[in-house]
C-alpha positions in Angstrom: 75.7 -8.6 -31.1 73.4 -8.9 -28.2 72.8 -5.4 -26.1 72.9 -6.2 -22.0 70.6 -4.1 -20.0 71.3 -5.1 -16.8 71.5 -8.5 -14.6 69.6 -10.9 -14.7 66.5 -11.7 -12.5 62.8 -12.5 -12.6 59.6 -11.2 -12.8 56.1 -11.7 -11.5 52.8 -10.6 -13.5 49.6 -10.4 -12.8 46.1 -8.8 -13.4 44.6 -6.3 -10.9 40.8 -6.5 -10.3 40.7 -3.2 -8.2 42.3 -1.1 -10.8 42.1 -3.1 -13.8 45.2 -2.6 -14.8 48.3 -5.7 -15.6 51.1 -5.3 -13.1 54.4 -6.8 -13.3 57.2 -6.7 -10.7 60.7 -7.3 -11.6 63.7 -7.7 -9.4 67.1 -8.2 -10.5 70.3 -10.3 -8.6 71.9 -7.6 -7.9 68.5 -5.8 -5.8 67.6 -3.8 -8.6 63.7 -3.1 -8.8 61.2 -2.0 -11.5 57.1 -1.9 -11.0 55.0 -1.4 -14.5 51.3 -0.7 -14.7 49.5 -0.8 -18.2 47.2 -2.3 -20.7 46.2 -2.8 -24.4 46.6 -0.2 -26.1 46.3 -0.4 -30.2 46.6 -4.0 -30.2 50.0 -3.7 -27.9 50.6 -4.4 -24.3 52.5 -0.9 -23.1 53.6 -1.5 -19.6 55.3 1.6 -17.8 57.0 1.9 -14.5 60.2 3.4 -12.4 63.5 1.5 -12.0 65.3 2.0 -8.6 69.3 0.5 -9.4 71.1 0.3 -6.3 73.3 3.6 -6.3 71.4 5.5 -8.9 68.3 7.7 -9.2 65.2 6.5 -10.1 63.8 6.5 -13.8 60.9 5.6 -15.7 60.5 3.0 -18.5 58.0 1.7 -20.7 57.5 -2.0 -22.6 55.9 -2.7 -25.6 54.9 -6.3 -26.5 53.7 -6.2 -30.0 52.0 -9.7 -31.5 52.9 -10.2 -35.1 51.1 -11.9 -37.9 53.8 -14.8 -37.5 53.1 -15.6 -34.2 56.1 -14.5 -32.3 56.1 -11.0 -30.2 58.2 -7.9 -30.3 59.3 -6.5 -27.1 60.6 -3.2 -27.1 62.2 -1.7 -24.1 63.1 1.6 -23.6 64.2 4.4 -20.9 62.7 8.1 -20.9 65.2 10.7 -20.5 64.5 14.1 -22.5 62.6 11.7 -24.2 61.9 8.0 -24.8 65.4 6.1 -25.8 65.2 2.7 -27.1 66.9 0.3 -25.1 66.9 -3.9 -26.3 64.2 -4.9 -28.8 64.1 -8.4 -28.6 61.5 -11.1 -31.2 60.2 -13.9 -29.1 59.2 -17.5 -30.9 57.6 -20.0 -29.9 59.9 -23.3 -30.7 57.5 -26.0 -31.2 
C-alpha cells in the first residue's frame, strides 16, 4: 500500500558555491513549501529543511538518499516532532 505525504509538486536542486552546501526547493500544488540544506554525510546525502503547509505551523524535516550496492537509492523521509518520525521510504531504479 503506498503512504501519501502530501500533493504533488516539484522541486528544484542545486549546488551553492557561497556556502557549499546542496539546496533543494520544493513547492507543492496546493502552495505548500519546503527549503533543505545538506551534504554527504557517511556516504548519504541528508538534506534538512522546514515545511510551511498552508494553515499549519511550520516543521522541520530531513531526507536521506542512500546509494545501494545494486544501483538504485533509498530515500527516506521523515518529520521531527519529539523526535525524528519516519514518514515514506521509497527505492528508486533505474529502468534501463
Amino acid at each position: 500500500m503506498a503512504v501519501r505525504v502530501g500533493p504533488p509538486g516539484q522541486s528544484i536542486n542545486y549546488f551553492s558555491r557561497a556556502d557549499s552546501l546542496w539546496h533543494q526547493t520544493w513547492i507543492d500544488r496546493d502552495g505548500g513549501q519546503m527549503e533543505y540544506t545538506g551534504g554527504l554525510r557517511n556516504g548519504a546525502m541528508v538534506l534538512e529543511g522546514t515545511g510551511n503547509d498552508p494553515g499549519l505551523p511550520p516543521y522541520r524535516a530531513r531526507m536521506t538518499m542512500t546509494p545501494l550496492p545494486d544501483g538504485s537509492v533509498e530515500q527516506l523521509m521523515e518529520r521531527l516532532e519529539r523526535r525524528w518520525r519516519k514518514l515514506v521510504r521509497n527505492i528508486s531504479r533505474n529502468i534501463p
